[in-house]
N, C-alpha and C positions, 0 to 999 in steps of 0.2 A: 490952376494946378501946377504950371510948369513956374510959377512963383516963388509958391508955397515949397517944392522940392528944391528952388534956389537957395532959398533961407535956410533950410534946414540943411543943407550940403558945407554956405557958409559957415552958419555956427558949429556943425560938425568941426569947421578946418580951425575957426579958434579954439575950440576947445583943445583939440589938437597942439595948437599951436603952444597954448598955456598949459596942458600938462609936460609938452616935451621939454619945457624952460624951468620948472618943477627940481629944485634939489631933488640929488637924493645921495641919503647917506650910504657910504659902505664900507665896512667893519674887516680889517684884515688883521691874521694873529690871535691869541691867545694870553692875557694875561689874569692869572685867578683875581680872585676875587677878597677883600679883608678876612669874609668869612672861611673861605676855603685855605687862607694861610696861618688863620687860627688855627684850624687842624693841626700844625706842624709842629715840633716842640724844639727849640734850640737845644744841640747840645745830644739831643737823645735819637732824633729823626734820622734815616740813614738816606743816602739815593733810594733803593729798595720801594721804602715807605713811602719816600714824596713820591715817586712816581704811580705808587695808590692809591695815593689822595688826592691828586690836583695832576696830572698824566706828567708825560716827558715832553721837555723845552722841544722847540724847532732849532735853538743857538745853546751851544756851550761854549764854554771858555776856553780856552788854550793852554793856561799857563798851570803851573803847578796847584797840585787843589782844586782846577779847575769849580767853576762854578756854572749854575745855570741861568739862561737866562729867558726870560718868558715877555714878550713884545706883542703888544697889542695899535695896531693902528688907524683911528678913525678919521675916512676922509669926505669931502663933500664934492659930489659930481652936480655941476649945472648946465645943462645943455651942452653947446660946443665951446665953452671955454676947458682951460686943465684943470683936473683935480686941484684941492686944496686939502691939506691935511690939517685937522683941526685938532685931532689929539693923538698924544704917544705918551703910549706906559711903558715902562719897563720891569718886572718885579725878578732880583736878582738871588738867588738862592746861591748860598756859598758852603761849601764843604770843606773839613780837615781834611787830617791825611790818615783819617780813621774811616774816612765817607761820612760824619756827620756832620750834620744840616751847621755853620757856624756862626753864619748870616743872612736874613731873610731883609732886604730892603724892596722900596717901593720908589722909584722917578717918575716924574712926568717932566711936564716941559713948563715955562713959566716967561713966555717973550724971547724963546730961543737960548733957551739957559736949563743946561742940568738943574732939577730941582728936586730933592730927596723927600719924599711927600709920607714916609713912614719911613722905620727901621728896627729892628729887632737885633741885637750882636753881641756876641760871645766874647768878640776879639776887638780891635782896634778899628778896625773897617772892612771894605770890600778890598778882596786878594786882584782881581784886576777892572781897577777905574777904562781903562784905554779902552775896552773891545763896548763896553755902558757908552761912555761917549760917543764914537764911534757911530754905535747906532742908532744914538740921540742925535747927532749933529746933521745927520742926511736928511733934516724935516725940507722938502719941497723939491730933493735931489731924488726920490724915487718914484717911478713912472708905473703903475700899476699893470699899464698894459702890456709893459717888456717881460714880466710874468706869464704871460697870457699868449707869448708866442709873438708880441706885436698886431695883434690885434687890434 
């Protein structure tokens, strides 16, 4: 008997042991979806609208025309080593100075490199590159837990 409850104590503590070493992924942010930016129409969509369709950013932009921006970030926890961030979207909605929609792009990342993974545009480009990079360029400079109080 006092065997038998050894064994089973042990395999208990691998199991254990193997599930706590176990990825696991965790999803922080918001970035729609192709479908939900279909909804949008260049040119005709105001703020108003996109924020009916697909909600309001957590990031705007700063600068003139301001634009918005919707950042999605997946990353992978393993046991006691750090986070690794395995993927970053960004889909950047840009407005005239009417409030409508002028540009709807899509980045991800491609080896640490802006890389523009869709685009939709009215005009010439995105009204500000700087604040896209920015929050493209911090892949492995942000701590999940410093969000969390340090925890």
């Amino acid at each position: 008997m006092k065997t038998h409850c050894l064994r089973v104590f042990a395999a208990a503590l691998v199991a254990l042991a193997l599930v706590a070493c176990s990825p696991v992924p965790r999803f922080h942010g918001y970035a729609p979806d192709e479908m939900q930016l279909a909804e949008i129409e260049v040119g005709r969509d105001t703020r108003e609208s996109v924020a009916e369709k697909i909600g309001r950013p957590g990031t705007t932009g700063v600068m003139e025309g301001s634009a918005w921006y919707y950042v999605q970030s997946d990353w992978l926890h393993e046991g006691w080593r750090q986070p690794v961030e395995i993927n970053r979207e960004v889909v950047a909605i840009s407005f005239d100075a009417s409030d409508r929609v002028s540009n709807i792009e899509r980045f991800g990342m491609e080896q640490g490199e802006v890389v523009t993974l869709s685009r939709r545009v009215t005009s010439t480009g995105p009204t500000g590159p700087t604040i896209l990079r920015q929050l493209l360029s911090n892949i492995g400079q942000f701590n999940p837990a410093q969000m969390l109080g340090g925890r």
